[in-house]
C-alpha positions as CSV (number, residue, x, y, z in Angstrom):
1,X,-16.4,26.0,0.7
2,X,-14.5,29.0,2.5
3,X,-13.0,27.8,5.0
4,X,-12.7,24.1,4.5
5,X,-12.5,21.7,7.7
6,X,-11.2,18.1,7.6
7,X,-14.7,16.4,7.5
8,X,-15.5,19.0,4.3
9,X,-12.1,18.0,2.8
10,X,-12.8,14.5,3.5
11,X,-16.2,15.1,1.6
12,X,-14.3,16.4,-1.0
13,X,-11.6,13.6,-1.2
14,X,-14.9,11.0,-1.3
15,X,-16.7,12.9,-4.3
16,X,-13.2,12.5,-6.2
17,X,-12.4,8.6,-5.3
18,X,-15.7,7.8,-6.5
19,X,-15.1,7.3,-10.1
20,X,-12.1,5.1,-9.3
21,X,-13.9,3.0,-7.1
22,X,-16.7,2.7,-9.4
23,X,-14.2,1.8,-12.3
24,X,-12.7,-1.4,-10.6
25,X,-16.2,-3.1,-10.5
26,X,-17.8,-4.2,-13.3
27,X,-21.2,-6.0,-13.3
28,X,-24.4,-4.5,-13.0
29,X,-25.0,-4.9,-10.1
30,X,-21.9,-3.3,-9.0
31,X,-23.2,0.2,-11.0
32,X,-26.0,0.1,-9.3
33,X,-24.2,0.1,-6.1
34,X,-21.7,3.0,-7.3
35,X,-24.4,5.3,-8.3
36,X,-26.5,4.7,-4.9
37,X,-23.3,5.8,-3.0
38,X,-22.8,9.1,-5.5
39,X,-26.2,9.8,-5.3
40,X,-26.2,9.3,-0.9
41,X,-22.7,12.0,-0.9
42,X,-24.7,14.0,-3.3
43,X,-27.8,14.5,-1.3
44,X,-25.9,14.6,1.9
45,X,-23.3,17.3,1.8
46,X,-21.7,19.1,4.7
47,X,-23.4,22.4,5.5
48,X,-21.3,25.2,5.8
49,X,-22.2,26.6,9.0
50,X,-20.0,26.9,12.5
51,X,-21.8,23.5,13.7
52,X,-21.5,20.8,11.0
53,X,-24.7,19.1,9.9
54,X,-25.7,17.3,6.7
55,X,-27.6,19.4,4.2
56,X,-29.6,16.5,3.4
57,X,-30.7,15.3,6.6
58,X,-30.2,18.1,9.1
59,X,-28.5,15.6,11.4
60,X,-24.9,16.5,12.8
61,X,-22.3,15.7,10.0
62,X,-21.6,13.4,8.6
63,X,-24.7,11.6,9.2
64,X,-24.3,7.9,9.2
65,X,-25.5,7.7,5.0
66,X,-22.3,10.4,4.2
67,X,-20.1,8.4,6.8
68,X,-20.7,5.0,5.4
69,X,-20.9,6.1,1.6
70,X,-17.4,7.6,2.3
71,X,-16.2,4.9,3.7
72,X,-17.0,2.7,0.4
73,X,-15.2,4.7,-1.5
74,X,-12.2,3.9,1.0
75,X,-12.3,7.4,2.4
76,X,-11.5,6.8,6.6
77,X,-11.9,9.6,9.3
């Protein structure tokens, strides 16, 4: 991203907590949960246009699946 803004860099910051998160969990059912939430910041990134909207879902970013998926991994506006 070119010029990054603090919701992309907060994207950015979520993508890399992920595998530590995902790490401190260890039953299945826990994976399962970790890869849902890498799988919702995947499909839902930031678009890089003047007005911020999610890629994924065309809604104004972050759209509530980015915003609570970040906030799993611990990553707060």
């Amino acid at each position: 991203m070119r010029d990054e803004t603090v919701e992309q860099n907060r994207y950015q910051r979520a993508l890399t907590a992920l595998p530590g998160a995902s790490r401190e969990l260890s039953t299945a059912g826990h994976a399962v949960f970790w890869d849902v939430t890498g799988k919702i910041l995947k499909e839902h990134p930031p678009a890089e246009r003047p007005e911020p909207s999610c890629q994924g879902c065309e809604k104004r970013w972050p759209c509530e699946m980015a915003e609570s998926a970040m906030q799993q991994v611990g990553v707060r506006a």
